[in-house]
DRENSE-979707 format. One record per residue (C-alpha): residue number from 1; residue in one letter; x, z, y. Coordinates in Angstrom, 3 decimals. Example, Ala and Ser with C-alpha at 12.3 -4.5 7.8 and 13.67 -1.06 7.14 Angstrom:
<minus>
resi:1 | resn:A | X:12.300 | Z:7.800 | Y:-4.500 $
resi:2 | resn:S | X:13.670 | Z:7.140 | Y:-1.060 $
</minus>
This chain:
<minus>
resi:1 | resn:X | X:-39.044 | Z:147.608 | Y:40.213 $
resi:2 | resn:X | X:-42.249 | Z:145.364 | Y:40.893 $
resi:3 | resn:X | X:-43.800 | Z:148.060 | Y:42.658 $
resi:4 | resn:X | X:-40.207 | Z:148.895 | Y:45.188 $
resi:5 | resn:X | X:-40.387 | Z:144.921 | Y:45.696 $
resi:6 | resn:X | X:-44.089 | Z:145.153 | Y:46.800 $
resi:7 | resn:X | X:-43.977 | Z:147.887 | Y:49.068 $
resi:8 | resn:X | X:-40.930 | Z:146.453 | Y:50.809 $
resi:9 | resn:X | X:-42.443 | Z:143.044 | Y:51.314 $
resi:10 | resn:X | X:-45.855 | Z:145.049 | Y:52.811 $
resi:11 | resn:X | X:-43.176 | Z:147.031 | Y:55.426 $
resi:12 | resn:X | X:-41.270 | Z:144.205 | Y:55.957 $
resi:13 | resn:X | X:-44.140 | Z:142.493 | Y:56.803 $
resi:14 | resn:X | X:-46.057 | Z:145.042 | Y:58.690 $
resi:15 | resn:X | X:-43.714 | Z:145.436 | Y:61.310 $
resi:16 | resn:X | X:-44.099 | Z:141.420 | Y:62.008 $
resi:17 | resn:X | X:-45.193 | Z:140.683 | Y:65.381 $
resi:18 | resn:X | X:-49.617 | Z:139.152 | Y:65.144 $
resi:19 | resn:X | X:-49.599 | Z:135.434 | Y:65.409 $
resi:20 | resn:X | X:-45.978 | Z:135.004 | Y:63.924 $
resi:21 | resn:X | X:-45.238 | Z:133.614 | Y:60.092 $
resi:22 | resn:X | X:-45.175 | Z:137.272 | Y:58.509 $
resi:23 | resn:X | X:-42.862 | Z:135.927 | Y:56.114 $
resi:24 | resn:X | X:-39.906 | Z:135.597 | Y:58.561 $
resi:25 | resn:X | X:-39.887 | Z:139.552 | Y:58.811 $
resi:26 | resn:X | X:-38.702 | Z:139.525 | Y:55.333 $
resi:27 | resn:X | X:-35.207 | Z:140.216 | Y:54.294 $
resi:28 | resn:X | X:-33.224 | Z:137.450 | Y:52.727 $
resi:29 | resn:X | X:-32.218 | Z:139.840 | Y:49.683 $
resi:30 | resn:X | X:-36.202 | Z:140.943 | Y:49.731 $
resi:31 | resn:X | X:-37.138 | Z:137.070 | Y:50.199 $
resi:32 | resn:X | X:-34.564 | Z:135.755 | Y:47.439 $
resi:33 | resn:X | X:-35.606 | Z:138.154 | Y:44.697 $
resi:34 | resn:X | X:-39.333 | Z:137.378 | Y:45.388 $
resi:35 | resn:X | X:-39.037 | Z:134.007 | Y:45.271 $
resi:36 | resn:X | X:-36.350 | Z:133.690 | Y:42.083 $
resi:37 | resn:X | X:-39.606 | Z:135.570 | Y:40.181 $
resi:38 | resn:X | X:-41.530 | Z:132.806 | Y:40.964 $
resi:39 | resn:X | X:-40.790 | Z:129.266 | Y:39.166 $
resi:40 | resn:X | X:-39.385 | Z:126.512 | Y:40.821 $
resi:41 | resn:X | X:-42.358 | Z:124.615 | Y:41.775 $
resi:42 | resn:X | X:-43.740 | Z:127.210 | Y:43.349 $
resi:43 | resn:X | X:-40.191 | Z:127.968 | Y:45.247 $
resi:44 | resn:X | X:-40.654 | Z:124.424 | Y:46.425 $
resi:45 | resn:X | X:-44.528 | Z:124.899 | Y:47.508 $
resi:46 | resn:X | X:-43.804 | Z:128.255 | Y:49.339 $
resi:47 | resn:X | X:-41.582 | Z:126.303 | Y:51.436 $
resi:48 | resn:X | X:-43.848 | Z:123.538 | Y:51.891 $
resi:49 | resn:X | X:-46.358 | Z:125.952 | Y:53.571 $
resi:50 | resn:X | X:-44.322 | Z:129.069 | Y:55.492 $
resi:51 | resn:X | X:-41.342 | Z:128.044 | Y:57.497 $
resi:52 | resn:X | X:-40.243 | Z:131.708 | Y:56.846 $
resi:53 | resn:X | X:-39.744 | Z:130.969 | Y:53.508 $
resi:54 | resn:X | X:-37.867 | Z:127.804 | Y:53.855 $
resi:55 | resn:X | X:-34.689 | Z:128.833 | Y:54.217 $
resi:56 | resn:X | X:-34.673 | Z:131.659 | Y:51.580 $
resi:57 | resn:X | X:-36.115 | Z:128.821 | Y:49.055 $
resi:58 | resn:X | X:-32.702 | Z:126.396 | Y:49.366 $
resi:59 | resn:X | X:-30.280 | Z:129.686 | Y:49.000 $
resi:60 | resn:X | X:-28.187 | Z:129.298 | Y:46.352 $
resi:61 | resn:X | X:-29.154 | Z:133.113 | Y:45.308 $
resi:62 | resn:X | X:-32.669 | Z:131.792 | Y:44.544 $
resi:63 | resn:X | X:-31.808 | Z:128.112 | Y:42.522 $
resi:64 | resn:X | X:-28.778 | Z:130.584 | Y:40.614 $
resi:65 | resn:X | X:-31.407 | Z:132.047 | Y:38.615 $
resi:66 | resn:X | X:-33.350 | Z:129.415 | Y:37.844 $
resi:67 | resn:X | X:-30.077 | Z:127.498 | Y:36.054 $
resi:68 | resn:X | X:-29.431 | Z:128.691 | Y:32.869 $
resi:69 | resn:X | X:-26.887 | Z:131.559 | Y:32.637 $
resi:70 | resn:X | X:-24.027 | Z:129.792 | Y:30.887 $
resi:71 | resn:X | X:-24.751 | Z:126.250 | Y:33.401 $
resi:72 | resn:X | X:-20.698 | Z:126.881 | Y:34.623 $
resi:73 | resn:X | X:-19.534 | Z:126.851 | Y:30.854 $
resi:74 | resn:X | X:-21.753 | Z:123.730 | Y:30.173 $
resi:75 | resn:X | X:-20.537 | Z:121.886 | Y:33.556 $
resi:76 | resn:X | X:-17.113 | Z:122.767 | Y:32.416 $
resi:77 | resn:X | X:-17.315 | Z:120.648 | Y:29.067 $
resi:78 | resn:X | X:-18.603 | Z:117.118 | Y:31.427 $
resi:79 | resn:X | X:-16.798 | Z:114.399 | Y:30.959 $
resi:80 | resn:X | X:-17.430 | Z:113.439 | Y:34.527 $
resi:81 | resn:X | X:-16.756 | Z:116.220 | Y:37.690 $
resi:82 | resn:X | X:-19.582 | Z:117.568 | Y:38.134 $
resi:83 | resn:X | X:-19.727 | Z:118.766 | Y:42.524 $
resi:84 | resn:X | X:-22.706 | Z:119.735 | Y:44.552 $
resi:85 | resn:X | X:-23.138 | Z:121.317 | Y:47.809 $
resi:86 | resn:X | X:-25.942 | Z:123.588 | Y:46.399 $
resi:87 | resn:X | X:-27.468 | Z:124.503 | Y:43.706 $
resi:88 | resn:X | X:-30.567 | Z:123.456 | Y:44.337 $
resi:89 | resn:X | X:-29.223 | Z:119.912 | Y:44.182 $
resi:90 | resn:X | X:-27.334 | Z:120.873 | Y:41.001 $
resi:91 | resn:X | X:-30.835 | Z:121.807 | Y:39.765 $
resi:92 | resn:X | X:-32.781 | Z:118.691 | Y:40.663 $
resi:93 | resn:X | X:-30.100 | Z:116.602 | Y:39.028 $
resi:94 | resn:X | X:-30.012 | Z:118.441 | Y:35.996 $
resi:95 | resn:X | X:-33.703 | Z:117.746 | Y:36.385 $
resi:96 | resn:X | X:-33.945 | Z:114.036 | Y:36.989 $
resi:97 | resn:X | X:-30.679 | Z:112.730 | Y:34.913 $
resi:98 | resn:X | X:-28.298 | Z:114.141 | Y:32.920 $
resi:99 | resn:X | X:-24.454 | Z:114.837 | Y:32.051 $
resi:100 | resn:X | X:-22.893 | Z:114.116 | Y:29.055 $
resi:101 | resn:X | X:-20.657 | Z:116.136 | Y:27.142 $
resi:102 | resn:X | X:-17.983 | Z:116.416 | Y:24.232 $
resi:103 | resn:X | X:-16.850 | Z:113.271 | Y:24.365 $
resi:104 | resn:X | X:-20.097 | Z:111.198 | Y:25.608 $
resi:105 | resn:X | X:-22.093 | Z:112.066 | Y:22.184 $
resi:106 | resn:X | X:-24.315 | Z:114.851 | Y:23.703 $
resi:107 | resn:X | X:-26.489 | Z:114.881 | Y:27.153 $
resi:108 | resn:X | X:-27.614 | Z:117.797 | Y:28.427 $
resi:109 | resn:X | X:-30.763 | Z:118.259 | Y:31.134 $
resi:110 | resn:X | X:-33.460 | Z:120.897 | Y:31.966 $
resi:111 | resn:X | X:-36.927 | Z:120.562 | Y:31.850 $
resi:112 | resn:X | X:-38.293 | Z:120.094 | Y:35.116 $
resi:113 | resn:X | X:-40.818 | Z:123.262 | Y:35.433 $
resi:114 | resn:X | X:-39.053 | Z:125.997 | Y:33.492 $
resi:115 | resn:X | X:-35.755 | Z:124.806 | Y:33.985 $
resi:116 | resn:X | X:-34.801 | Z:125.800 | Y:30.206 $
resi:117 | resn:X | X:-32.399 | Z:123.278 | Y:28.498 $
resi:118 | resn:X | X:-32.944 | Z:119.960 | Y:26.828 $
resi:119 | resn:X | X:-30.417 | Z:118.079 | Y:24.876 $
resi:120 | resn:X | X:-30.022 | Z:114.237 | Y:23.513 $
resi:121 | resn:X | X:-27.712 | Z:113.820 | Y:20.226 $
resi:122 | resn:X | X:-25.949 | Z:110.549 | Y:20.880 $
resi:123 | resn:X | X:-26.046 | Z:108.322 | Y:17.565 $
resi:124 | resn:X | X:-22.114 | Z:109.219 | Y:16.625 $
resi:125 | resn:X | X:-23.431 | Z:113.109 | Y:16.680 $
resi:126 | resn:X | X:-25.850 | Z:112.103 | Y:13.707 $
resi:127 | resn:X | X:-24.949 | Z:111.495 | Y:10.045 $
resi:128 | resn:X | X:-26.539 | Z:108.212 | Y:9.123 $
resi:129 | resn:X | X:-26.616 | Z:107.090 | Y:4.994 $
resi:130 | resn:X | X:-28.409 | Z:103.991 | Y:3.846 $
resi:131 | resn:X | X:-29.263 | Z:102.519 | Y:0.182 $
resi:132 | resn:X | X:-26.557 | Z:99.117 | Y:0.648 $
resi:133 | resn:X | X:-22.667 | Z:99.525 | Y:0.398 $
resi:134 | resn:X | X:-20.750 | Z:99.427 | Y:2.692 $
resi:135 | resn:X | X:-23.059 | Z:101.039 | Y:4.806 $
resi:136 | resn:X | X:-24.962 | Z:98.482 | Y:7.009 $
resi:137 | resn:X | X:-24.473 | Z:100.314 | Y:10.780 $
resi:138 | resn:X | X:-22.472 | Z:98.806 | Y:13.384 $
resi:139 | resn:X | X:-21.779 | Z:100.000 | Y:16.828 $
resi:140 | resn:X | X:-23.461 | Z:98.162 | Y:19.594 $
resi:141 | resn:X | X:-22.696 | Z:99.045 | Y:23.426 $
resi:142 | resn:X | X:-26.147 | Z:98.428 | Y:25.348 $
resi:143 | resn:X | X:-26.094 | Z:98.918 | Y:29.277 $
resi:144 | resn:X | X:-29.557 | Z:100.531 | Y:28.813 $
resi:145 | resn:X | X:-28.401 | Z:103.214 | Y:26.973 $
resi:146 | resn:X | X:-27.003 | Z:106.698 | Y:28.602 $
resi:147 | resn:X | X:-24.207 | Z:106.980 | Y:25.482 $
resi:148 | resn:X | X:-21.285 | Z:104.180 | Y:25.054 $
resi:149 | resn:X | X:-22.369 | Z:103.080 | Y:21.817 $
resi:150 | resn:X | X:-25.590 | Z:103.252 | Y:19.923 $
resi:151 | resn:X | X:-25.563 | Z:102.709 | Y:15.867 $
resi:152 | resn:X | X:-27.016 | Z:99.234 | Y:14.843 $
resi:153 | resn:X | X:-29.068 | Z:99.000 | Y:11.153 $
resi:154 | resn:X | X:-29.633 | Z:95.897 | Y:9.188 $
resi:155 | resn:X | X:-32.331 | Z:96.672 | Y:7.951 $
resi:156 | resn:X | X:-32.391 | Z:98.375 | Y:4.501 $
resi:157 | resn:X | X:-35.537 | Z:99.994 | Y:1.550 $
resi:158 | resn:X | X:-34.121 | Z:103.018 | Y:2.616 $
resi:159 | resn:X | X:-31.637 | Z:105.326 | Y:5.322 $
resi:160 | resn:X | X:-31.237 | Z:108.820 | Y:6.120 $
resi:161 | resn:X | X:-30.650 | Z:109.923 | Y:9.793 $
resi:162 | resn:X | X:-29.816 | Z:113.761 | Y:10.423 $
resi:163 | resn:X | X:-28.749 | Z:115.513 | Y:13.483 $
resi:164 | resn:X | X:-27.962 | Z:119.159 | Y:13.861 $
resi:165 | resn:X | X:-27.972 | Z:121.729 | Y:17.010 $
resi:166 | resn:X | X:-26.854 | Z:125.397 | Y:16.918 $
resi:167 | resn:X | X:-29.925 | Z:127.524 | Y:17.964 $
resi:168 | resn:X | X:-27.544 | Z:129.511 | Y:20.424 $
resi:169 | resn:X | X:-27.200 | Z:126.332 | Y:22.409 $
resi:170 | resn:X | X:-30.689 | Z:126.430 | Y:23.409 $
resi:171 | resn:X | X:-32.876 | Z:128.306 | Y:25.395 $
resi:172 | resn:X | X:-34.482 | Z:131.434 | Y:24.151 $
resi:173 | resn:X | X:-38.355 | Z:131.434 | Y:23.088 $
resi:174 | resn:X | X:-39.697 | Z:127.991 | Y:24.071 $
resi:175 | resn:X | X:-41.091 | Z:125.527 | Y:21.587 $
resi:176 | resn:X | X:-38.771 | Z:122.543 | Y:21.097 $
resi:177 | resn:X | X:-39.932 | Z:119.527 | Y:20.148 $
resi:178 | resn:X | X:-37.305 | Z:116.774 | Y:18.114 $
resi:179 | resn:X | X:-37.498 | Z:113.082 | Y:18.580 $
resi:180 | resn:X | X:-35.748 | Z:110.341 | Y:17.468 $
resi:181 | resn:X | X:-35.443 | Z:107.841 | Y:20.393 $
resi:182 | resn:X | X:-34.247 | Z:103.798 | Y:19.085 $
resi:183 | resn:X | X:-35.607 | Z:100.438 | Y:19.615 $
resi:184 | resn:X | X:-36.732 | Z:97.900 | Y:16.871 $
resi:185 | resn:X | X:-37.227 | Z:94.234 | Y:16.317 $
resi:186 | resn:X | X:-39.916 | Z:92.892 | Y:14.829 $
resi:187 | resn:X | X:-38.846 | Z:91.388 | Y:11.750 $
resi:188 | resn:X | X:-39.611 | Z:87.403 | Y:11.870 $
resi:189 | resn:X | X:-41.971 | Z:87.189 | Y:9.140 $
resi:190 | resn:X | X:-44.227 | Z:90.226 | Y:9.769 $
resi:191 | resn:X | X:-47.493 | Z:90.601 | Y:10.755 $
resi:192 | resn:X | X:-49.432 | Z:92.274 | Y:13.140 $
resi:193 | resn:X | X:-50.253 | Z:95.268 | Y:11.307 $
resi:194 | resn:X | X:-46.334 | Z:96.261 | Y:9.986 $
resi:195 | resn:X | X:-45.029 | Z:99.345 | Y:10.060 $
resi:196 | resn:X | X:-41.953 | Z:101.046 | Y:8.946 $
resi:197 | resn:X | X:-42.370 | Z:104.397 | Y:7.189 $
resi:198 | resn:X | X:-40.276 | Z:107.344 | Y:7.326 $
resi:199 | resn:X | X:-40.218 | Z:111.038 | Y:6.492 $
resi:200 | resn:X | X:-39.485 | Z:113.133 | Y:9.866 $
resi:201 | resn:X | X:-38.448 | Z:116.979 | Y:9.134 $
resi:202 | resn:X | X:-37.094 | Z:119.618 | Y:10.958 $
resi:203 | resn:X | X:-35.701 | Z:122.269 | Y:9.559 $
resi:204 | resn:X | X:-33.893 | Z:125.787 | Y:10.780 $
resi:205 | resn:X | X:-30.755 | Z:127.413 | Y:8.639 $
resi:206 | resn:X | X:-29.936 | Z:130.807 | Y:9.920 $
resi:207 | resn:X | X:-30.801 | Z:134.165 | Y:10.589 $
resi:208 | resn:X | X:-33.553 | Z:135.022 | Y:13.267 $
resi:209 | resn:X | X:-33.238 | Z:136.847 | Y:15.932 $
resi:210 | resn:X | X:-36.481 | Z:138.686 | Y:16.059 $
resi:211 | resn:X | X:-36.009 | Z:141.456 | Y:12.916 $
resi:212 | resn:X | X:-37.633 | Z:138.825 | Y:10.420 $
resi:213 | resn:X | X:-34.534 | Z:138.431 | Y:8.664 $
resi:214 | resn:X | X:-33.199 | Z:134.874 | Y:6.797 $
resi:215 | resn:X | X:-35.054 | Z:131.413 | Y:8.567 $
resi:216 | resn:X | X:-33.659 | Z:129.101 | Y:5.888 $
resi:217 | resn:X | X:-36.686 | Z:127.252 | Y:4.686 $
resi:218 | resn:X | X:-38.222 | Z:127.179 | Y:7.878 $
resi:219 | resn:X | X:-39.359 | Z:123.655 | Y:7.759 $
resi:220 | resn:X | X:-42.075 | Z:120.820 | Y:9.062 $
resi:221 | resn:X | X:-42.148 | Z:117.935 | Y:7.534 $
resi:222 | resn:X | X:-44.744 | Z:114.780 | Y:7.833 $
resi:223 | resn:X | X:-44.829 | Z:110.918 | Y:7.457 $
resi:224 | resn:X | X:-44.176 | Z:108.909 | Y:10.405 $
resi:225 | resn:X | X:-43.837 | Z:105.127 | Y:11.026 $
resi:226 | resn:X | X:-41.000 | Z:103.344 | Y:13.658 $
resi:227 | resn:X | X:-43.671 | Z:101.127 | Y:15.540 $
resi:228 | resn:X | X:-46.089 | Z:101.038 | Y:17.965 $
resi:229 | resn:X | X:-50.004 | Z:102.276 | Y:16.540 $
resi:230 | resn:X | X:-51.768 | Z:98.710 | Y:15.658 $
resi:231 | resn:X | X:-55.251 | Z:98.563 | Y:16.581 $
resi:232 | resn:X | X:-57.481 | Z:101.138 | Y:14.844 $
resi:233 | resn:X | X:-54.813 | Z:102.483 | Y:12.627 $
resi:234 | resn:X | X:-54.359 | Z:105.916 | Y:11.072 $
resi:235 | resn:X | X:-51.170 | Z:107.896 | Y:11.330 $
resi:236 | resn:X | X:-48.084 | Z:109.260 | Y:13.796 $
resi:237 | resn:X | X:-46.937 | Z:105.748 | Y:15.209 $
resi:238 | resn:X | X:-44.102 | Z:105.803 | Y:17.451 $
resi:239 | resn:X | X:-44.579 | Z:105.702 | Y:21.514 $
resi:240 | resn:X | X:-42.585 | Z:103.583 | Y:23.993 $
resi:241 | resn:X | X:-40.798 | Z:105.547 | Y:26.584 $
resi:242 | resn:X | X:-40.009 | Z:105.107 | Y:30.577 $
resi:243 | resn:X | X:-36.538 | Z:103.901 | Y:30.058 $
resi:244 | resn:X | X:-37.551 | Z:101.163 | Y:27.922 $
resi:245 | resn:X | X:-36.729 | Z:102.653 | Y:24.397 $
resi:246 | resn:X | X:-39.429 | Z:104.136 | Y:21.933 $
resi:247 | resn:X | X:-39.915 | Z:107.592 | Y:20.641 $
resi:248 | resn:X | X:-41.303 | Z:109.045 | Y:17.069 $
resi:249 | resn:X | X:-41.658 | Z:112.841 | Y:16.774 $
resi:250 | resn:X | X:-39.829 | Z:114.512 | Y:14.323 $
resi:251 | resn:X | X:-41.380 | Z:117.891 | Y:14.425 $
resi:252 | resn:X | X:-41.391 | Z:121.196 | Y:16.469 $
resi:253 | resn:X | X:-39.844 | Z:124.649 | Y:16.490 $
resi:254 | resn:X | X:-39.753 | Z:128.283 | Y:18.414 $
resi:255 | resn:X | X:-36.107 | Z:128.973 | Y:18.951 $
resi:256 | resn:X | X:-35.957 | Z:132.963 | Y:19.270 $
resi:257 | resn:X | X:-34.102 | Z:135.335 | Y:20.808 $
resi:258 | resn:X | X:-31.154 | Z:135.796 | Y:19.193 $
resi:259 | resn:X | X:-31.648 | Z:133.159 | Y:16.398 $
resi:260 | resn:X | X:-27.984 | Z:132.264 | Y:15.242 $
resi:261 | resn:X | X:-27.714 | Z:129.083 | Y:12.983 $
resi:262 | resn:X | X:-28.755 | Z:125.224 | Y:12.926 $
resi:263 | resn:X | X:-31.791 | Z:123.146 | Y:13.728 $
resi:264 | resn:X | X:-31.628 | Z:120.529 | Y:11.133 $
resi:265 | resn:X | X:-33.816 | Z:117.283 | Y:12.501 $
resi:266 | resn:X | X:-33.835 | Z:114.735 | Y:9.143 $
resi:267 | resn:X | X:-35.426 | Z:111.336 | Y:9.345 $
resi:268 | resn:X | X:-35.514 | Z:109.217 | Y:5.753 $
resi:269 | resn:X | X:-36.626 | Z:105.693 | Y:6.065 $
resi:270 | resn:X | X:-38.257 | Z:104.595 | Y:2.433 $
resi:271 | resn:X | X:-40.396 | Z:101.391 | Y:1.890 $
resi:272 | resn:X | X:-42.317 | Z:103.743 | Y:-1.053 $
resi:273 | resn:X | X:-44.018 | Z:105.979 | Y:1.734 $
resi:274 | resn:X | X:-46.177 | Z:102.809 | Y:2.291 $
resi:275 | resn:X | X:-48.817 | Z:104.686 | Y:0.255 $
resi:276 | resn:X | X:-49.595 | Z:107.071 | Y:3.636 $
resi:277 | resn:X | X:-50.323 | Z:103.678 | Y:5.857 $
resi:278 | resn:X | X:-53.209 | Z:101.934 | Y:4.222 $
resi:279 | resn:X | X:-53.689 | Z:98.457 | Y:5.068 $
resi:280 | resn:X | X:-50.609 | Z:97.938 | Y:6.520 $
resi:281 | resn:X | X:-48.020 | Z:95.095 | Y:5.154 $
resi:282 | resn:X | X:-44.749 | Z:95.737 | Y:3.916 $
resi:283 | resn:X | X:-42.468 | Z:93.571 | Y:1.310 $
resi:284 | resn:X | X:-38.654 | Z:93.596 | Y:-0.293 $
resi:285 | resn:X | X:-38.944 | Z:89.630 | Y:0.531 $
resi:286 | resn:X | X:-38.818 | Z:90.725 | Y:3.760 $
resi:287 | resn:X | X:-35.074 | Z:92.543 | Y:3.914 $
resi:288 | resn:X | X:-33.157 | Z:89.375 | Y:3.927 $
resi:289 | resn:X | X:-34.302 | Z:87.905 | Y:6.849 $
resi:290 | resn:X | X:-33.772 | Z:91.491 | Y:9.065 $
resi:291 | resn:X | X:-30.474 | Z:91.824 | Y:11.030 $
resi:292 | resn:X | X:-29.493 | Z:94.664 | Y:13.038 $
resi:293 | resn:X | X:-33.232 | Z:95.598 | Y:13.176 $
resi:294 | resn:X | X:-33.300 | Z:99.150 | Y:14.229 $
resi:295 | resn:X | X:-31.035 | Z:100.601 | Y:17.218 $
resi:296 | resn:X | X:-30.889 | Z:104.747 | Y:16.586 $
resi:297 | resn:X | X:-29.856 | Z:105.713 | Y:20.744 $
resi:298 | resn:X | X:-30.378 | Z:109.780 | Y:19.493 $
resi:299 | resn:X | X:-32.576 | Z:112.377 | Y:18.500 $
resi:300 | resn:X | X:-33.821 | Z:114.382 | Y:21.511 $
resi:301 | resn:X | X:-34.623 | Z:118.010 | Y:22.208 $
resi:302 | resn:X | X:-37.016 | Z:118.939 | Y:24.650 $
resi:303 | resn:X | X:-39.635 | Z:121.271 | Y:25.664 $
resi:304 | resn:X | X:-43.073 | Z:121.081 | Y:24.087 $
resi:305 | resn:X | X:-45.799 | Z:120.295 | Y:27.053 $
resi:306 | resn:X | X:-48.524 | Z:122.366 | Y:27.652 $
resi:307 | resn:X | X:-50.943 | Z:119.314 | Y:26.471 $
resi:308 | resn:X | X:-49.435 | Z:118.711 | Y:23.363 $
</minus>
């Protein structure tokens, strides 16, 4: 098929007239499937430099393929309309923002170079346990946030936080990478060097897709802290984000082709983990003082960067 396309494209092109862009010789159904090959940077460079190409690079044939297959059924479950002239601009929203659906507890984007899917788990997606009964979360609405409510935690020795995903949701074969995305206050009597530990795992339930059979016990676990790496500390310290909300990883995974099941992202907040942060202060005097100290906003799916 590669070799039809590049013979056309050499006629095609051939049989432009000399000092003309040879690219305006091409079909649009040779032009469309040439540039829907591509990625959609390089869609948006080709047009950039040959006018011939311009046109063929905002068809909707071209932006189609780059959205995932199922985008209608996803656009179908928004809870706002979701109307745009093209799909290119369908695209580049998906791209810079979001939607939400089921209800407002899940937002769904793509990744800006591949165009594969990225999710957010609102806070009332997650299951959320903590030592103290009743259970010390409240539901705060904050205009920052993209989801109506976010859950609110006095502060506590210890709290579970899990989210789950089914692996058919995704896209096929990229590396995902889960994090949980909140805020925290410093409690009033800490110092400069406190840090909150927690366990971070992720974890995938199901059978895989590739012939290797049963993924339960698939999992990555390490110890991570909810604040901001002091000065020359050791560990996976959280990161502040654009939007004004911090980030911790939780871990990574390769969702395959046909993997049917759950991704299991686990977070477990427990003052005894101090052990793996050195030199850093933590105390049960402390907990009284600590109201709604930690805001949980989601745990987020996204594509693992080529850096990382």
């Amino acid at each position: 098929m590669d070799c039809f396309l590049f013979f056309n494209c050499r006629k095609s092109v051939s049989r432009a007239i000399i000092g003309t862009d040879p690219f305006s010789a091409l079909s649009e159904g040779l032009a469309s499937e040439i540039l829907s090959r591509t990625s959609p940077r390089d869609v948006c460079r080709s047009s950039a430099i040959s006018k011939g190409f311009k046109s063929f690079a905002d068809s909707n044939n071209v932006w189609d393929r780059f959205l995932p297959s199922d985008h209608r059924e996803i656009l179908s479950k928004s809870v706002y309309s979701v109307d745009f002239s093209s799909k290119k601009k369908l695209y580049f929203h998906l791209v810079n923002s979001y939607i939400l659906l089921d209800g407002g507890k899940l937002s769904f984007s793509l990744d800006k170079a591949s165009g594969k899917k990225c999710f957010m788990l609102g806070a009332r997606e997650l299951a959320i346990e903590c030592e103290r009964k009743p259970v010390k979360w409240t539901w705060r609405c904050l205009p920052q946030s993209r989801f109506s409510e976010v859950a609110g935690l006095e502060a506590v020795p210890w709290f579970d936080i899990t989210g789950k995903i089914e692996a058919r949701l995704l896209s096929p074969k990229p590396t995902y990478v889960a994090y949980l995305v909140f805020n925290i206050l410093r409690p009033q009597n800490s110092r400069d060097n406190y840090v909150v530990p927690a366990k971070a795992s992720v974890r995938f339930d199901g059978e895989r897709g590739d012939g290797d059979g049963d993924g339960d016990g698939d999992e990555i676990t390490n110890i991570v802290s909810l604040t901001i790496r002091p000065f020359r500390s050791d560990g996976q310290f959280a990161q502040q984000r654009v939007d004004n909300w911090m980030e911790t990883e939780l871990g990574e995974f390769f969702n395959g082709q046909g993997d049917t099941g759950e991704i299991e992202m686990r977070l477990m907040g427990d003052v005894r983990l101090m052990g793996d942060f050195e030199g850093h202060y933590w105390s049960y005097s402390m907990l009284p003082h600590w109201t709604y100290d930690i805001f949980i906003k989601g745990i987020e799916l996204r594509l693992k960067s080529i850096s990382e």
